[in-house]
C-alpha positions as CSV (number, residue, x, y, z in Angstrom):
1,X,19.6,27.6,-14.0
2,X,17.6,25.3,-11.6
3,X,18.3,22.4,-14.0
4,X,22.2,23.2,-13.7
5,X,22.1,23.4,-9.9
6,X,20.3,20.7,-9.4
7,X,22.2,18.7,-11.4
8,X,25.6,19.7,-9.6
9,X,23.8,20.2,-6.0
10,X,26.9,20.8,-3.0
11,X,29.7,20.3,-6.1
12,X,30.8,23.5,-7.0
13,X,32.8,26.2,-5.0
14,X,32.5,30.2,-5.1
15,X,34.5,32.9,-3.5
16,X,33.2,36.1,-2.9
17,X,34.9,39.0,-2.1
18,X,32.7,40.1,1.0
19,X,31.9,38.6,4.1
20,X,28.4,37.0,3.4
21,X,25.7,37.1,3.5
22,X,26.5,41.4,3.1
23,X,27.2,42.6,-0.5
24,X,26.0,39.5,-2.3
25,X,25.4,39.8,-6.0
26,X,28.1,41.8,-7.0
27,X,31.5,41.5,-8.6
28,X,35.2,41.9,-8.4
29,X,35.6,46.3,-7.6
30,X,31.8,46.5,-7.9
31,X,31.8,44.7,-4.8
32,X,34.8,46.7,-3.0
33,X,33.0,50.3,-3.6
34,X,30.3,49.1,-1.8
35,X,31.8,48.3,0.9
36,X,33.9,51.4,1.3
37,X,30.2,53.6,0.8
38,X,29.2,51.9,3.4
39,X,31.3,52.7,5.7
40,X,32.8,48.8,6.9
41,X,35.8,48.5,8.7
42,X,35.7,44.9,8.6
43,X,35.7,42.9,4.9
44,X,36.9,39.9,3.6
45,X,35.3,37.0,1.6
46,X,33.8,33.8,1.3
47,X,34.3,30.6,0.1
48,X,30.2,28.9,-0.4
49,X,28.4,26.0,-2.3
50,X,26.6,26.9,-5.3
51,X,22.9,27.0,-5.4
52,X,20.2,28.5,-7.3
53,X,20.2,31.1,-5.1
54,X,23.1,33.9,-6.3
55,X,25.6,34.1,-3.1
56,X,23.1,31.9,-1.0
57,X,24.6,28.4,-0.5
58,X,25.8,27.3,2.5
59,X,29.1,28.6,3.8
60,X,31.8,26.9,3.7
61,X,34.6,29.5,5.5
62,X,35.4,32.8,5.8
63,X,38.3,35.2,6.4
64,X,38.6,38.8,7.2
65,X,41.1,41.7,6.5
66,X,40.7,45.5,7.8
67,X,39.7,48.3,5.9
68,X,41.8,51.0,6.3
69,X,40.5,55.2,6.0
70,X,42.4,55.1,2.8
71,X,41.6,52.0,1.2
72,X,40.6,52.5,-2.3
73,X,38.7,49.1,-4.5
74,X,42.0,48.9,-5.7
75,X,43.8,48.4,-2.5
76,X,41.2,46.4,-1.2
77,X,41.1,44.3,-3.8
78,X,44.9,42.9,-3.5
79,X,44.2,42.2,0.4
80,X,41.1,40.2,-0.4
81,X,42.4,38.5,-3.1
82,X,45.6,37.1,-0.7
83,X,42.4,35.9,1.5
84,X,40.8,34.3,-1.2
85,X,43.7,32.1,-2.4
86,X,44.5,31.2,1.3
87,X,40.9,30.1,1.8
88,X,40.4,28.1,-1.1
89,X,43.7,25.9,-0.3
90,X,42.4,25.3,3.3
91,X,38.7,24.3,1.7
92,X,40.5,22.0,-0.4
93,X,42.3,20.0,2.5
94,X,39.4,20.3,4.3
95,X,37.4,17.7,1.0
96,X,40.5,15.7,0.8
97,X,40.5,15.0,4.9
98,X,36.2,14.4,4.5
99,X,35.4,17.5,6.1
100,X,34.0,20.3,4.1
101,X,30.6,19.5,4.0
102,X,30.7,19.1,7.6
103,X,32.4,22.6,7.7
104,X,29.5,24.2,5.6
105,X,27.1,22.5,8.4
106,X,26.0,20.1,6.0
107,X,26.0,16.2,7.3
108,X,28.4,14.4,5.1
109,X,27.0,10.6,5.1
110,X,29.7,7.6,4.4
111,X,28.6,4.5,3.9
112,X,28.6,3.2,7.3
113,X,26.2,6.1,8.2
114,X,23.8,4.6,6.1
115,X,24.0,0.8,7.6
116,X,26.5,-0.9,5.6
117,X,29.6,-1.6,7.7
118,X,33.0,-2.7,5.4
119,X,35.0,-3.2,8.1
120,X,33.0,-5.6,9.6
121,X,32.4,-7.7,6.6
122,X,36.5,-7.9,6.3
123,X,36.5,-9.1,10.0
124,X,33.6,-11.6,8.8
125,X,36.3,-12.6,5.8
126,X,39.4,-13.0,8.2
127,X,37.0,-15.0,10.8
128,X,35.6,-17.6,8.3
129,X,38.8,-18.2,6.7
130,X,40.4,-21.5,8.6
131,X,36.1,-22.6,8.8
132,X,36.2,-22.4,5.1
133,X,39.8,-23.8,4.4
134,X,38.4,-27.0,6.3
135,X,36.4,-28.0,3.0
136,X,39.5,-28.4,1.1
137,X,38.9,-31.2,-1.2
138,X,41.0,-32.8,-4.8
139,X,40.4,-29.7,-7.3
140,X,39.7,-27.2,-5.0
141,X,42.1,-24.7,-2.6
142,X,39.4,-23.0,-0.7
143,X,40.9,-20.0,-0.5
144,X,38.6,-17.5,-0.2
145,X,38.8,-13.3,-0.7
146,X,39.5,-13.2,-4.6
147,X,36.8,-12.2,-7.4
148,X,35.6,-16.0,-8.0
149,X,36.9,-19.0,-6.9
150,X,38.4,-21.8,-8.6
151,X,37.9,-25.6,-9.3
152,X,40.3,-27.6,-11.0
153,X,38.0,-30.8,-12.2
154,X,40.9,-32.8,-13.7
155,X,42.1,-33.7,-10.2
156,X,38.4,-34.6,-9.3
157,X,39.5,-37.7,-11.0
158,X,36.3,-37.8,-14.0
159,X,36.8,-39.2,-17.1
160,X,33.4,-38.8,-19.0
161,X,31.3,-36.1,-16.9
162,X,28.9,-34.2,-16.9
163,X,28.4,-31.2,-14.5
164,X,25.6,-30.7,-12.5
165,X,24.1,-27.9,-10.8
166,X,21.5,-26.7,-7.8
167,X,20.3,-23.9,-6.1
168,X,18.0,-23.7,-3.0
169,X,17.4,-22.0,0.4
170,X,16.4,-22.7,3.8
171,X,12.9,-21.1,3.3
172,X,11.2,-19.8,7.1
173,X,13.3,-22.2,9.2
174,X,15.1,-19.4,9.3
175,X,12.4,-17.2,11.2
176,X,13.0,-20.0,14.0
177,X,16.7,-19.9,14.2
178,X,16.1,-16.1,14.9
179,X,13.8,-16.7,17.4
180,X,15.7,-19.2,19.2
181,X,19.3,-17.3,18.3
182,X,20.5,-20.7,17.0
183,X,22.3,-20.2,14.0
184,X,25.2,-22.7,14.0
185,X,22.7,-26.1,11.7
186,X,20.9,-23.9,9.3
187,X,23.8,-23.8,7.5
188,X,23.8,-27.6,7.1
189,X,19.8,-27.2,6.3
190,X,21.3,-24.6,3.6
191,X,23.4,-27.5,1.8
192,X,21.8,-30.2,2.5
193,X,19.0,-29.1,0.1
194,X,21.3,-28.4,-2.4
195,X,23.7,-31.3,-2.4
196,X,20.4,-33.8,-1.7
197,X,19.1,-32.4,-5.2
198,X,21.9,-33.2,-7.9
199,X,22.5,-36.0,-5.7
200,X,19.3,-37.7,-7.4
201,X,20.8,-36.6,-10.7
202,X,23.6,-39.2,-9.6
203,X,26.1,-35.9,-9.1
204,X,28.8,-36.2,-6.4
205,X,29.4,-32.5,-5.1
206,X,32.4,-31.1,-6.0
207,X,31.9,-27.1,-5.0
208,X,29.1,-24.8,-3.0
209,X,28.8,-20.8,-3.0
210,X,26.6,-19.5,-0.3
211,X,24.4,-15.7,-0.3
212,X,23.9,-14.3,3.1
213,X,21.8,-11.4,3.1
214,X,20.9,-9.2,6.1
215,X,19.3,-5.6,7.6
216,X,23.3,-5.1,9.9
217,X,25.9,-7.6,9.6
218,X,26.4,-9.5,12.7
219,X,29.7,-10.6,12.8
220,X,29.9,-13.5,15.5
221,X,25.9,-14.9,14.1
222,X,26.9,-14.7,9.9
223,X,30.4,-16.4,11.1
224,X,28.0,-19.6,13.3
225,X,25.9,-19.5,10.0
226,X,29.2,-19.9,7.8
227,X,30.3,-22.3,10.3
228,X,27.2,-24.4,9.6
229,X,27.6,-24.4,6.0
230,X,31.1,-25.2,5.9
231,X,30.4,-28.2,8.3
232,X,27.7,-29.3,5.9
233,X,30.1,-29.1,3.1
234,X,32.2,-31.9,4.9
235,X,29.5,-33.6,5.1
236,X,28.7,-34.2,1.3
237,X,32.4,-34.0,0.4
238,X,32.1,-30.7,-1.3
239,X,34.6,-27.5,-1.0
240,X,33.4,-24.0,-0.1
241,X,35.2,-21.6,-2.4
242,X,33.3,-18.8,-2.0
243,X,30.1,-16.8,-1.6
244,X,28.7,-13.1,-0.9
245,X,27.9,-11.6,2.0
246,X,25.3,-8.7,1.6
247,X,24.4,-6.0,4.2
248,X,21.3,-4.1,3.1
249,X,19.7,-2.1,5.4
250,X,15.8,-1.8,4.8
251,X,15.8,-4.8,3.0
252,X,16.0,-7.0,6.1
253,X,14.9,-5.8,10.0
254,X,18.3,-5.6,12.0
255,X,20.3,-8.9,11.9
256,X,18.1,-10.9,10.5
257,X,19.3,-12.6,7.6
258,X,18.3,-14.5,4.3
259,X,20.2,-17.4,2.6
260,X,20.7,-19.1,-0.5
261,X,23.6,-21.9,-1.3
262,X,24.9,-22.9,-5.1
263,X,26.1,-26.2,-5.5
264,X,28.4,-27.5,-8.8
265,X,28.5,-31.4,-8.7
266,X,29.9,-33.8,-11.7
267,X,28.5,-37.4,-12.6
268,X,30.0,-39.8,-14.7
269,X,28.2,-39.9,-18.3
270,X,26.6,-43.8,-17.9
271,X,26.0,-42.7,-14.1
272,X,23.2,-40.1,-15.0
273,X,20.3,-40.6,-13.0
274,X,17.4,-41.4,-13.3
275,X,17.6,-44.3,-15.5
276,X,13.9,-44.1,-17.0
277,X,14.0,-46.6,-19.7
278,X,15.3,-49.3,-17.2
279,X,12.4,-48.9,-14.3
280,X,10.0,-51.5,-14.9
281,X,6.6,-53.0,-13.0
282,X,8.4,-54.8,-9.7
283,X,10.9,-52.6,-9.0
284,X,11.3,-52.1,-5.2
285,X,10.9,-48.7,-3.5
286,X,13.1,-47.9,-1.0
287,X,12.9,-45.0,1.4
288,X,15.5,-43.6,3.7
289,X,14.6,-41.8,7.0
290,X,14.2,-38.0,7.4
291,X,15.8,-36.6,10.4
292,X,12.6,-34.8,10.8
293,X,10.9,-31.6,9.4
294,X,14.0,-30.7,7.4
295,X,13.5,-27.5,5.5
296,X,9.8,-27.5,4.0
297,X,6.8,-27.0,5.8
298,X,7.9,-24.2,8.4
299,X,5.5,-21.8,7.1
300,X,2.5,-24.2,8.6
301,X,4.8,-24.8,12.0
302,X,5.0,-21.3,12.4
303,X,1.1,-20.3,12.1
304,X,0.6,-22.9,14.9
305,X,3.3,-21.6,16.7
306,X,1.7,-18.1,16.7
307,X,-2.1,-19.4,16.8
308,X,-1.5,-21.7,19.8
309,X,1.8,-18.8,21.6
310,X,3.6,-22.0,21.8
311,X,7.3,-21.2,23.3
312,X,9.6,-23.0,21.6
313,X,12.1,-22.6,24.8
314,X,10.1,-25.4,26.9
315,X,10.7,-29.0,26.3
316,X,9.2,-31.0,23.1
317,X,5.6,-31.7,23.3
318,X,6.5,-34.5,21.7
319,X,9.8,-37.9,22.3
320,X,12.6,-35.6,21.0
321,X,16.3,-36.0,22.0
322,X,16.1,-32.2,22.4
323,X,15.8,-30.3,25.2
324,X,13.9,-27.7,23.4
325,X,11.0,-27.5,21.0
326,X,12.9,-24.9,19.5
327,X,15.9,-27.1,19.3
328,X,13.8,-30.4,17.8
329,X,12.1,-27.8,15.1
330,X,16.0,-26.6,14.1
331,X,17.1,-30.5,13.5
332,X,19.0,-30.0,10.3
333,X,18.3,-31.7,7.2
334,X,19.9,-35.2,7.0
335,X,22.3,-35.2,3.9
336,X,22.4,-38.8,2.1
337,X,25.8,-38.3,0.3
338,X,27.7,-40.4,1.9
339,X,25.4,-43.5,1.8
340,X,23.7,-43.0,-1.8
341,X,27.2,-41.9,-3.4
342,X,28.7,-45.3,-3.8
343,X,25.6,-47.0,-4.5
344,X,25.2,-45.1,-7.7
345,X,28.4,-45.2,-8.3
346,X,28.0,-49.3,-8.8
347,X,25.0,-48.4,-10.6
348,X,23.0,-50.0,-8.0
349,X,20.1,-47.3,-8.1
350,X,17.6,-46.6,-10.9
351,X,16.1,-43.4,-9.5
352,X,16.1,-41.4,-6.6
353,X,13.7,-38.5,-5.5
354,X,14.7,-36.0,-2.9
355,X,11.5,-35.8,-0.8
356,X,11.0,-31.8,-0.4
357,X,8.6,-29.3,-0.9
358,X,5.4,-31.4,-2.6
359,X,6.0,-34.5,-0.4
360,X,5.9,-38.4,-1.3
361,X,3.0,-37.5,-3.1
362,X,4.6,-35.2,-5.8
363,X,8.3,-35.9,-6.0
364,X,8.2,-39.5,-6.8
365,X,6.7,-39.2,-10.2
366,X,9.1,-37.0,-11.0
367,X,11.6,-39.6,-11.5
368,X,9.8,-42.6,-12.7
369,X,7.9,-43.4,-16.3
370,X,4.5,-41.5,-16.5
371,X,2.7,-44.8,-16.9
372,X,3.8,-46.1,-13.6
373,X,2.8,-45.4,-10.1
374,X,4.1,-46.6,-6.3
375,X,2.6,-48.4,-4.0
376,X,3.6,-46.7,-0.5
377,X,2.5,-48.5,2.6
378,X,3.2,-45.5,5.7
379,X,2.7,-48.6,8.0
380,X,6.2,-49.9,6.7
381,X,8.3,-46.9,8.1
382,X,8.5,-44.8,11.4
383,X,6.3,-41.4,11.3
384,X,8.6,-39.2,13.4
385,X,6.6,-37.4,16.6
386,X,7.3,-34.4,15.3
387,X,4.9,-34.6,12.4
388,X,2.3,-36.1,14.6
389,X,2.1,-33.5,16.8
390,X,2.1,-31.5,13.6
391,X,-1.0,-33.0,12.1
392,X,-2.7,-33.2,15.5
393,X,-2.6,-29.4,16.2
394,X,-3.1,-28.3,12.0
395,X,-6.2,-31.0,11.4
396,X,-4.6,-31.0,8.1
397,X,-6.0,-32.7,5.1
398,X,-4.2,-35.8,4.4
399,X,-3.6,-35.2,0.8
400,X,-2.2,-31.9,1.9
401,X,-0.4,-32.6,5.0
402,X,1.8,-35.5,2.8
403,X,2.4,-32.8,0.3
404,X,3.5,-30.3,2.8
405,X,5.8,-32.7,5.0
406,X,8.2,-35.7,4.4
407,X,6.6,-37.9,7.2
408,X,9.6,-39.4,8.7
409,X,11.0,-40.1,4.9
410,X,13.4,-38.0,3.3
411,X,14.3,-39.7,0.5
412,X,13.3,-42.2,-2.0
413,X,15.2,-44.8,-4.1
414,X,13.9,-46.9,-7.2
415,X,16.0,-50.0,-7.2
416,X,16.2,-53.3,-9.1
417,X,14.0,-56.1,-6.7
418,X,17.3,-58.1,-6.7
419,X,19.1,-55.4,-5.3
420,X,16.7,-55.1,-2.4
């Protein structure tokens, strides 16, 4: 049946005791009569795929025997019958070695014909291994290549915690690493945003996973990215114990790529931030400088970029240390662990807000009583160049513009006025 077929399309084997396509249909002597009537001097048989068809899927091999003046079905049937079990033995080989379907003229796809290349994500594994080992920390071996990876919090050296978690991306930043073929800071971008969020939760990073997605695995560019992200990792203290690497061909246009990083981080119990109950009217606000656009707002850059055919491989419109535009655009995203770490550890800050997607504007009150405000005067702090050449191309609404950008400020404490 069509149903039957279907179902077990190119898996099933026949042989037929003629060479095909003459005498199909028939069976066993039925077959050999007919082939004496007619006179052949030349018969055989045929090993074919099964389709609906009877006797008409494709041919697999063939092999021939004479037929002699006086050959009866009998006779002929013992010769063809040798043929047939030497034939199916050499068919069999031939779908152990990978080559039957090949034989029967059929295109027999593996898994690198259709875009996903294991070999090269092994050589990917091998190349990141000594990159990754650097991240080694207490409670974590950074040996990567099992199932999972492990974390052993006891030697983290906790006595009350609580664990704390994060997830993020990079968001279209990475549209200008393509463009520029810089890939070796998005990966700090990539934890930075992670490790910058639990850090306001008072969390000290203790482990990060990473997801790198692309259209064709690019060994030499996903091993720079890797690179990036394990050099971030030292930054915030944490270990890289693992992550996925996913080639999927139509998802993505060649090697470009998608990311997303996991973080795990642990806080001591009276460490928790933010401490609502103890903010009160006076408290001073404290912000700590951006290192510029970090990782929101690229969305906006990038229509500007396109509406104005800006190339981002001539110098900075704009004071930059960078010899590019591209470059100053790609300045990863300052990570605050190392300063802020200690200062909650001695219980120093009340509240912290990372200042990302939202702005000043809409991440503050997120971490401070809802019957309190903050006074921010922009006068007070250094608005990078970067945003000003921003706002003076976009004509941005201010409201909008400070919800969109960090404005030279990429973080934001609450702390006691005594402990200004």
């Amino acid at each position: 049946s069509q149903l039957f077929t279907n179902h077990y399309k190119d898996r099933i084997l026949n042989v037929h005791p003629s060479l095909l396509p003459e005498f199909p249909g028939g069976m066993d002597l039925n077959v050999h009569e007919q082939v004496i009537k007619a006179g052949r001097k030349i018969t055989g048989c045929t090993i074919h795929l099964v389709d609906q068809k009877v006797d008409g899927g494709a041919i697999i091999l063939q092999k021939s025997c004479e037929v002699s003046a006086t050959e009866t079905p009998d006779s002929l049937k013992a010769k063809v019958q040798l043929l047939e079990g030497e034939c199916f033995i050499q068919v069999i080989r031939w779908f152990q070695q990978d080559r039957m379907y090949r034989m029967a003229g059929l295109d027999a796809l593996t898994y690198a014909d259709s875009g996903v290349n294991i070999e090269e994500g092994n050589r990917l594994i091998s190349k990141i291994k000594p990159i990754v080992k650097a991240t080694i920390r207490p409670g974590a071996d950074c040996n990567i290549g099992g199932f999972g990876g492990f974390f052993d919090i006891a030697k983290a050296g906790y006595k009350d915690p609580l664990l704390v978690t994060g997830t993020d991306g990079v968001g279209t930043k990475l549209k200008i690493a393509n463009q520029c073929n810089k890939h070796d800071t998005i990966g700090i971008d990539l934890v930075a945003m992670c490790v910058n969020d639990i850090l306001v939760q008072g969390a000290e990073p203790l482990f990060f996973l990473d997801y790198f997605a692309t259209g064709k695995l690019n060994v030499d560019q996903a091993a720079r990215v890797i690179s990036g992200i394990a050099e971030g990792c030292i930054l915030s203290g944490c270990a890289l114990i693992g992550g996925e690497t996913a080639e999927m061909p139509g998802m993505y246009n060649g090697s470009e790529y998608d990311l997303a990083g996991f973080v795990v981080g642990a806080v001591e119990r009276d460490c928790v931030l933010p401490q609502i109950s103890s903010i009160i009217l006076g408290d001073t606000v404290i912000g700590i400088a951006s290192s510029g656009i970090h990782s929101n707002g690229f969305s906006l850059v990038r229509k500007l970029i396109e509406k104005y055919n800006i190339d981002l491989s001539k110098e900075p419109p704009f004071a930059s240390p960078h010899k590019t535009l591209g470059e100053a655009l790609l300045e990863p995203t300052k990570i605050y662990v190392s300063c802020l770490l200690p200062l909650v550890k001695k219980h120093l800050i009340k509240a912290a807000a990372h200042i990302t997607g939202g702005g000043l504007i809409e991440n503050i009150p997120r971490v401070i009583p809802s019957i309190y405000g903050v006074d921010l005067d922009m006068s007070r702090w250094n608005v990078l160049p970067v945003f000003k050449w921003i706002y003076s191309l976009a004509k941005t609404p201010v409201d909008d513009f400070l919800k969109t950008f960090n404005v030279g400020i990429g973080m934001v404490l609450i702390v006691d006025r005594g402990n200004t």
